[in-house]
N, C-alpha and C positions, 0 to 999 in steps of 0.2 A: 099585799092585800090585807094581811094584819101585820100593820106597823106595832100596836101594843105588845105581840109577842116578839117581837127582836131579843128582847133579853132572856129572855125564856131561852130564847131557840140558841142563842149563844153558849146560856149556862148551859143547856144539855149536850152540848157539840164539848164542849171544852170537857167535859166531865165523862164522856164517852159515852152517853147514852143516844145520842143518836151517831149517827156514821152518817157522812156524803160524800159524793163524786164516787169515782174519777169523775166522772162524764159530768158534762153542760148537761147535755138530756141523752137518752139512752139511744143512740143511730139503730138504723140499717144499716151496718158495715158495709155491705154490697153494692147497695145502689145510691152514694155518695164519694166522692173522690178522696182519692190518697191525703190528702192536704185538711181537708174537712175531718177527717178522724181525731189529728194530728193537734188541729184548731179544737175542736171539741174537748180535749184532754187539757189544751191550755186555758182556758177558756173555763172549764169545771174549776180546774185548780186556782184562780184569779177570786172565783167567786167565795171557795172555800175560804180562802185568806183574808178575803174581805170582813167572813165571819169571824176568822180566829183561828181559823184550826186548817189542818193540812188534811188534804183529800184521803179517803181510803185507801190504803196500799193493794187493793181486794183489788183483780181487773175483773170486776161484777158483771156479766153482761148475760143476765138470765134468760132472755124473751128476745133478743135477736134472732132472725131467721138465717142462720148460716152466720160465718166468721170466716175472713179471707185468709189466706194464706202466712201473711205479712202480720197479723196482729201480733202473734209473741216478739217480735223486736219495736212493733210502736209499743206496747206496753212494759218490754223489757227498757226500753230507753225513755219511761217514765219513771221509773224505778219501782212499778209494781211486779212483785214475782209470783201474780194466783192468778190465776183465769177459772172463775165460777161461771158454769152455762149450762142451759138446760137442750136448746137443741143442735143438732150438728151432725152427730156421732152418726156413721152410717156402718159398717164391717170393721171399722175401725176397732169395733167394741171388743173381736175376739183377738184382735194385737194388742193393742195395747188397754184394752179394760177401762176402768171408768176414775181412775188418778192415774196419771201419765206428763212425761213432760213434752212439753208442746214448742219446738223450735224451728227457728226460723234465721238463716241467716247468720249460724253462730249463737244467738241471743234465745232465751228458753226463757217461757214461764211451768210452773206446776198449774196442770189442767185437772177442772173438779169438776165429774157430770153432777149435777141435780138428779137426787136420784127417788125418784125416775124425773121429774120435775119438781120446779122454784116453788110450788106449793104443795111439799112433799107432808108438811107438818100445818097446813093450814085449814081452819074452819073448823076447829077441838072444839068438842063441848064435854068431853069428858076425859079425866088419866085413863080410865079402861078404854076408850075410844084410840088416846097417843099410842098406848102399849100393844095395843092392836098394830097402828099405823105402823110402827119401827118393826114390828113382828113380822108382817108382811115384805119390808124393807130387807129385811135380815137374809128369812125366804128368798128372794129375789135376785138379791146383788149378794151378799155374802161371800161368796165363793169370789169376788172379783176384787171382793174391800180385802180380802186377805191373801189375794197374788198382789196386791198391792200396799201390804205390809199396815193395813189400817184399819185400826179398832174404832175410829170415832168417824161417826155418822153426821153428815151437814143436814140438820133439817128447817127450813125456812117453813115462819110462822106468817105467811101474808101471801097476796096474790094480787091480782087487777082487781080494784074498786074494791076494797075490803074495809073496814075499820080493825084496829087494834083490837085484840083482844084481853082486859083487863083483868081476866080469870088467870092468865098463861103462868106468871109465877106460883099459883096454886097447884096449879097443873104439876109445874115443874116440883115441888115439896112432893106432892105427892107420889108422882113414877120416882125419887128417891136424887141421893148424893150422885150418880152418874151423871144425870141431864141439869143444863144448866143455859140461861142465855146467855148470848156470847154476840163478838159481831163477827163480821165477818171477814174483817180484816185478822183475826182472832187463826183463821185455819192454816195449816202447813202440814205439810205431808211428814209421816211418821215414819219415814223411810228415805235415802237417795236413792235405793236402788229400783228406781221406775223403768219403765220402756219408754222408750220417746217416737215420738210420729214427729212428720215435716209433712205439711200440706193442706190445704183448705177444709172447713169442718161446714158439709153442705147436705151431709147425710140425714135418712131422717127412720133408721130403725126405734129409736127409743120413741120419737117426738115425732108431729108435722114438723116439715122444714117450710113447705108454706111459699116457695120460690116462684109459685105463677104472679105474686105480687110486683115481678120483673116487667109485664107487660100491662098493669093494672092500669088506669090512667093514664096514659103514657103523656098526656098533654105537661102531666106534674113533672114526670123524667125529663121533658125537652125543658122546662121552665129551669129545671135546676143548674140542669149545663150549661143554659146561657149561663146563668146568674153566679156560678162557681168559676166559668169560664174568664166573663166578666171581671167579677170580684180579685181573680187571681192576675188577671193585667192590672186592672187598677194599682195593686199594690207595686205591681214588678215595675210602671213605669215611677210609684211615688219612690220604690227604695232607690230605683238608680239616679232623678233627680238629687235624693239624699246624699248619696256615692260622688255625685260632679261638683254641686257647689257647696255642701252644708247644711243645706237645708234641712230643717225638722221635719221627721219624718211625721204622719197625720194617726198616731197613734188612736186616738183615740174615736176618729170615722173610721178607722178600719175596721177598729172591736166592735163598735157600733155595727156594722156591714157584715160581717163575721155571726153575731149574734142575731141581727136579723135572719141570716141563713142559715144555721144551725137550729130555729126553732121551728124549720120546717124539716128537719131531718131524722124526729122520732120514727122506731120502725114500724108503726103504726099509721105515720102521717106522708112520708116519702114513700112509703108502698103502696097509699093510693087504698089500704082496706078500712078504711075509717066509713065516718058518716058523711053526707054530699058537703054539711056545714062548715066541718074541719078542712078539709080540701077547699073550698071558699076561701078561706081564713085564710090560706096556704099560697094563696094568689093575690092578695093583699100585701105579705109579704114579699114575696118576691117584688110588686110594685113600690113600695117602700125602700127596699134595698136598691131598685133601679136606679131611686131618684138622690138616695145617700151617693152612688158611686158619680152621679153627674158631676155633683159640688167638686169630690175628689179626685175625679178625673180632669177636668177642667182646670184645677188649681197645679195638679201633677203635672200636664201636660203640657200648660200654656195654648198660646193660639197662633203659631209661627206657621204655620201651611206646609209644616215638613211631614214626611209620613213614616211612624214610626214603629219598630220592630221589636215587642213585647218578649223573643223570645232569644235565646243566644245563640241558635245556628243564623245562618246566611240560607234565606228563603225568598223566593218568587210569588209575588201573587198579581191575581186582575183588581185593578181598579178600573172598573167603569170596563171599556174595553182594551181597557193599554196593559202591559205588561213591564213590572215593577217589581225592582230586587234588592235587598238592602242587608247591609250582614248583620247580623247578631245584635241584640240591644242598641241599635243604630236607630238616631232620627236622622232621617236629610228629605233637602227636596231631589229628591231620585229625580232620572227621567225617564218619561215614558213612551216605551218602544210599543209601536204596535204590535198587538198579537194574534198572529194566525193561528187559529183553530184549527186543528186537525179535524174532519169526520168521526164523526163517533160511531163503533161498531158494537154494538151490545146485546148480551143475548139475555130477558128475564121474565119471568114472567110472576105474577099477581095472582095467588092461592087464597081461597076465604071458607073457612069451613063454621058448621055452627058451634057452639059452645053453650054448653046446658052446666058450668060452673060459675064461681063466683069472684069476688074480687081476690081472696087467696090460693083459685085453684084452677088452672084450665080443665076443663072434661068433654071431649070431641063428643058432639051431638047429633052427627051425620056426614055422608060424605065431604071427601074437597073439591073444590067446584073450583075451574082456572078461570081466570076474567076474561073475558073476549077483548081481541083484541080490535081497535074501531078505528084506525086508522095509526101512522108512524109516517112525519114528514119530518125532512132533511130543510134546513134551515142555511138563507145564505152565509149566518155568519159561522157557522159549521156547528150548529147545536141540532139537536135531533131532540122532536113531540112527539112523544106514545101517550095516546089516548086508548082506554081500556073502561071497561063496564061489567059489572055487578048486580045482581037485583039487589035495588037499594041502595047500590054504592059508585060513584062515576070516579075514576082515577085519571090524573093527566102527569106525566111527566116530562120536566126539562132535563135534556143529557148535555153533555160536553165533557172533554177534553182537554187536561189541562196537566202542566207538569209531572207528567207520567200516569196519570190515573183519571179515571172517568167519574165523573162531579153530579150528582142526582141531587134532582129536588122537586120531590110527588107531592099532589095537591089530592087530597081524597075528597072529598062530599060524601058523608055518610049520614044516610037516612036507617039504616036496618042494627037491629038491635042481635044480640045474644050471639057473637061470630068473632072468631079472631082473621085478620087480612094482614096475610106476609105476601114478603117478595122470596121469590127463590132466584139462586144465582150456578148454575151447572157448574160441575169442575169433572173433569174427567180424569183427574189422578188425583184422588181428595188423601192419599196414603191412612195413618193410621193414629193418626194426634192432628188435632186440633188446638191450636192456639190462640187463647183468648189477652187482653188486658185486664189486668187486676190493679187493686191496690198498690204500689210499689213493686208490680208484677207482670212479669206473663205467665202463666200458669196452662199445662199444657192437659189437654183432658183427651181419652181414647173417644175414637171418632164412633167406633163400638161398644156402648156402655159396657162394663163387667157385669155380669147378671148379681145378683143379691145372693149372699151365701144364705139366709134364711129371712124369715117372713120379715117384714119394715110395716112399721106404722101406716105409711106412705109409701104408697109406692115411689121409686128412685123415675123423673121422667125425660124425654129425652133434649127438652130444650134448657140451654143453660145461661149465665149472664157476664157482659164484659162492659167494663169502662168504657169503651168506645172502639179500640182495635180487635180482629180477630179474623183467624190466619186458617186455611185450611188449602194443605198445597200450592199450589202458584196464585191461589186466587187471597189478596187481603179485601174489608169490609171494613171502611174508618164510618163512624158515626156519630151524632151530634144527639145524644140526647135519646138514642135506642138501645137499652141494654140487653134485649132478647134475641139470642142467634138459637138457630137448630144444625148441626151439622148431621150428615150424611154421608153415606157413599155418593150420591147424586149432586150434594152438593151443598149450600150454605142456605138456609132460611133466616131471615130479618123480620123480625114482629113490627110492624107498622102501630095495629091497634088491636085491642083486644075488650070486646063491647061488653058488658055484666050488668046485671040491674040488682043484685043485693051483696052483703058482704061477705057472707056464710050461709052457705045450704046445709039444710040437716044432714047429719050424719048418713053414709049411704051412697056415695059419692066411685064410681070405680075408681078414681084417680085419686079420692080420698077415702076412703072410709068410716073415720071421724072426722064429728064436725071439727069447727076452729073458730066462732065465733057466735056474733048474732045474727038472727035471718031477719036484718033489718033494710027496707028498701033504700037501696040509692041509684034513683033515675040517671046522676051527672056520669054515673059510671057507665052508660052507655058509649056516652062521648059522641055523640050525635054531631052534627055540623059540617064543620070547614078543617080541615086539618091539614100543615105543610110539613114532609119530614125531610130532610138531609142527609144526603151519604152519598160511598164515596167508593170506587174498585179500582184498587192495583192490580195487577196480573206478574207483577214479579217477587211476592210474597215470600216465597222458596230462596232468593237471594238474601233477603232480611234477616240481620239478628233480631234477637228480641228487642234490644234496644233501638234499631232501629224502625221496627215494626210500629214500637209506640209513639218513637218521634214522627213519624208521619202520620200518626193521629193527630197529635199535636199540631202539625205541620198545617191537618186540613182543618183544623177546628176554631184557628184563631187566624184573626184576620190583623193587617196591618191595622194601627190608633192614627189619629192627625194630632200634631204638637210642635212643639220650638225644633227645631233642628241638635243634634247635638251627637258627637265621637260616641261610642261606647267606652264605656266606664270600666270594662275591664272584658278577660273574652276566656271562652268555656272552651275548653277540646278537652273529647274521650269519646269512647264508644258507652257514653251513658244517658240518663233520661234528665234533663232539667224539671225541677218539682216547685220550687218557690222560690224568689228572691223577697225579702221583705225586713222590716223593720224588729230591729232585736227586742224580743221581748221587755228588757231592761237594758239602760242606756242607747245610745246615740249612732252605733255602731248599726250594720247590714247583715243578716242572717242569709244565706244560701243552701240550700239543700236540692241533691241528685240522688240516684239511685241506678243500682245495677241488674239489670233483670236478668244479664246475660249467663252464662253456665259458665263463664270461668271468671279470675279476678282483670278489670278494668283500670288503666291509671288515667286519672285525671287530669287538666292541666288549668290551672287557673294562673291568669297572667295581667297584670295591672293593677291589683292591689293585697297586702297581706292578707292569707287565708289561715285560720286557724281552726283543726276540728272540733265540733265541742258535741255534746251529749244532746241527743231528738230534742229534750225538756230543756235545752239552752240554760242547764245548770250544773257546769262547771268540764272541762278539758276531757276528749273522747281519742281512744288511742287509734290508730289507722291509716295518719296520713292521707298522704294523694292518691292511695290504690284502695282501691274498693272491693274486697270480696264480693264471690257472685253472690247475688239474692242483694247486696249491702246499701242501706239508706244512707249517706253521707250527711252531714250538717254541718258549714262553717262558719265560721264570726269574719266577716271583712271587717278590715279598715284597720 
């Protein structure tokens, strides 16, 4: 936009007055996939270099709602060692305090709360006003910077929509030689002997965590999973094209395709609390990147009428009505067996309560109200129609049977405003964990929240969010594009849609108490219309590791490609999750990456071409081999 300041902007980077990255733009950790974090890290760093200068070593992530479980080994295998954040922290605070190191998997960053928040030092108009600020600061946390061995205070001079402030080195003469600016790549703990936590930072005593943004829009959640889903075969068929004859891999449609999807992925913009304009924009995108991935799928895949298998186990699926099985990274022309449908036996039902919150907050407005149910007809080719009704809202769903699990796909029409509509799913031994998909995870959460040892900003609430699988007793929930379950002793709840017309209600809120934004209207958040959602029930859940719990997400979530026929290029065994196949960041060569969610160590077996481990950031030899510790992201260099 200003081409003139290029040089400018260069000399300050180089000179260290400014700082950038890691990140492309700053995510939602939560409600974007393992891969997308991963690309966003690579992806910031591409851009810094293009400047001159190498990304911050700071893993900066102020204003995210929540951080998965998984980030200190993506950030550790960038080679950033600081995690700066402001919110997360729930009870966590009285274990391990507010510097702590944060691991994950073997791999640790030093974690730094904002304290209390990213504009802890922001909006000075005067040094008696700072000395104030840090005085209060002192007051507050003190006791917590000195179990954790630390005299020096981070304080950030800026916030959302701010300008500079060109007093601040006045400032800074003034309150004296102690204060000084600095960046932020600049902090490190004054101490090793920290306490360390392992596990997801979703709490929200210091800060809002802000988590109802899981069922905000949901139209943008389903948009993104096709479009990640999409983007992530596109590549897996060009890198193995690359793997069979040589072929150049499409380096630069992919970053292309990559960066189209990432710049819907601020936690502002894939959470759906923005303004109706931005979410617009956000759908434009994603149209754009549909029509990038045509070019590159079509050139990837050829046009041989073989049907091809994007993923490396051996899976079944329908085409049309025939039943089709192909093993692992496999094209052929399969043939096609008829498939008999089983009856489907299903028991759910359709909850809609109203909702007097806003796009960051659910807040119950009145009782639950069940949909009536208006008829259920058995279908000759064994699909079963439950039609259900609403004031304001007509539901119909398609059911079947198919490979072990029963296959949904609800059509809503919704006329009525200010209401969230789930599905409830009975389980009658829901035990005492719940298990969700995460990040390069399953992450296991009690089916019984822990009450709060003392007062939270926010209250802690009971619905929480998964990548698309989640397990509770014999019953699993695979989904396309739903990241909102509730679990129960009664059973599993799935957020369908969750209707809002602004983005922040004034403070006052029972389920918030402070606000969190503007009360500025946005009608699109209603979500009024036509809406189709996807999912999916196994009933043998309780047999499932984790790892395979997420491969049959996977399983139901991608559908066989049409292209040339061809062998697979090489073939995956372990009890692990396949993550990406793709084009090495530098040179000619095939990157592969898995991952172990399981509780103990996993061995891998990769067979058909040389596999060599190398470092997440694909910059330079990673020690571990073919066996994977549990929690462990894997990354190899083929060829």
């Amino acid at each position: 936009m200003r081409p003139d300041n290029v040089d400018r902007l260069r000399a300050l980077l180089a000179a260290g007055r400014l700082e950038a990255g890691p990140w492309y733009v700053l995510p939602d950790e939560i409600l974007v996939g393992s891969e997308a974090l991963v690309r966003n890290l690579l992806l910031g760093r591409r851009v810094c270099r293009r400047f001159g200068v190498e990304p911050t070593v700071a893993g900066y992530e102020p204003d995210s709602f929540g951080h998965p479980a998984q980030l200190p080994q993506i950030l550790a295998g960038f080679g950033l060692p600081t995690f700066l954040f402001s919110r997360g922290l729930g009870d966590q605070l009285d274990d391990v305090g507010v510097v702590f190191r944060w691991r994950a998997a073997g791999a640790e960053v030093i974690a730094c709360q904002f304290l209390p928040h990213y504009d802890n030092f922001a909006r000075l108009t005067t040094a008696e006003e700072a000395a104030e600020r840090v005085a209060h600061i002192v007051e507050r946390f003190g006791p917590l910077l000195e179990r954790a061995g630390q005299s020096t205070i981070l304080l950030a001079n800026g916030s959302d929509h701010l300008p500079i402030q060109p007093h601040l080195p006045e400032i800074c003469r003034e309150l004296g030689p102690s204060f000084r600016i600095g960046r932020y790549s600049d902090f490190r703990p004054e101490t090793d002997d920290l306490p360390v936590y392992e596990g997801e930072l979703v709490g929200s005593r210091l800060q809002n965590i802000l988590r109802g943004v899981n069922s905000a829009r949901m139209y943008l959640k389903q948009a993104n999973e096709r479009a990640e889903r999409r983007l992530l075969g596109t590549e897996t068929v060009a890198a193995l094209r690359t793997l069979r004859d040589g072929s150049r891999f499409p380096h630069e449609d992919i970053r292309l395709a990559w960066r189209d999807l990432l710049r819907n992925h601020p936690h502002d913009s894939i959470c759906g609390c923005s303004c109706d304009e931005v979410h617009r924009d956000m759908l434009v995108r994603y149209e754009q990147l549909d029509r990038t991935l045509e070019i590159v799928e079509r050139e990837a895949l050829g046009v041989g009428g073989a049907l091809v298998n994007p993923l490396p186990y051996r899976r079944a699926r329908l085409v049309g009505d025939k039943l089709v099985e192909l093993d692992g990274f496999e094209g052929r022309r399969a043939p096609r067996l008829p498939a008999d449908l089983p009856p489907v036996e299903l028991e759910i039902a359709f909850e809609d309560e109203p909702d007097i919150g806003d796009l960051y907050t659910f807040c119950p407005g009145g009782p639950v109200q069940r949909a009536k149910l208006v008829s259920s007809l058995a279908q000759p080719d064994g699909t079963l129609v439950l039609e259900h009704e609403l004031p304001g809202i007509r539901i119909s769903t398609v059911a079947w049977a198919f490979a072990g699990r029963i296959e949904l796909r609800t059509t809503v029409q919704n006329d009525a405003s200010d209401h969230r509509l789930r599905v409830h799913f009975p389980v009658s031994d829901a035990g005492e964990w719940v298990r969700a998909e995460s990040q390069f995870a399953v992450v296991r959460r009690p089916v019984e929240p822990i009450p709060p040892r003392a007062e939270w900003v926010e209250p802690p609430i009971a619905a929480a969010h998964t990548l698309g699988a989640v397990a509770l007793g014999p019953l699993a929930l695979l989904t396309k594009g739903l990241p909102e379950y509730e679990a129960a002793r009664d059973g599993l709840r799935l957020t369908l849609l969750r209707c809002v017309g602004t983005i922040s209600r004034p403070k006052g809120l029972p389920t918030r108490p402070v606000d969190a934004g503007p009360d500025i209207a946005t009608p699109d958040g209603q979500c009024r219309g036509r809406h189709v959602f996807e999912y999916a029930v196994r009933l043998d859940a309780d047999s499932l590791s984790d790892a395979a719990l997420v491969r049959a997400g996977q399983d139901y979530r991608t559908d066989f490609l049409t292209g040339d026929p061809f062998a697979p290029p090489f073939t995956l065994e372990g009890d692990v999750v396949f993550s990406c196949l793709k084009g090495a960041e530098e040179g000619d060569v095939a990157i592969l990456r898995v991952f172990n969610p399981n509780a103990g160590p996993e061995a891998v077996r990769i067979d058909g071409v040389p596999a060599v481990r190398v470092r997440l950031d694909e910059e330079g030899a990673a020690p571990g081999g073919l066996e994977l510790a549990a929690g462990e992201i894997a990354t190899f260099r083929l060829g």
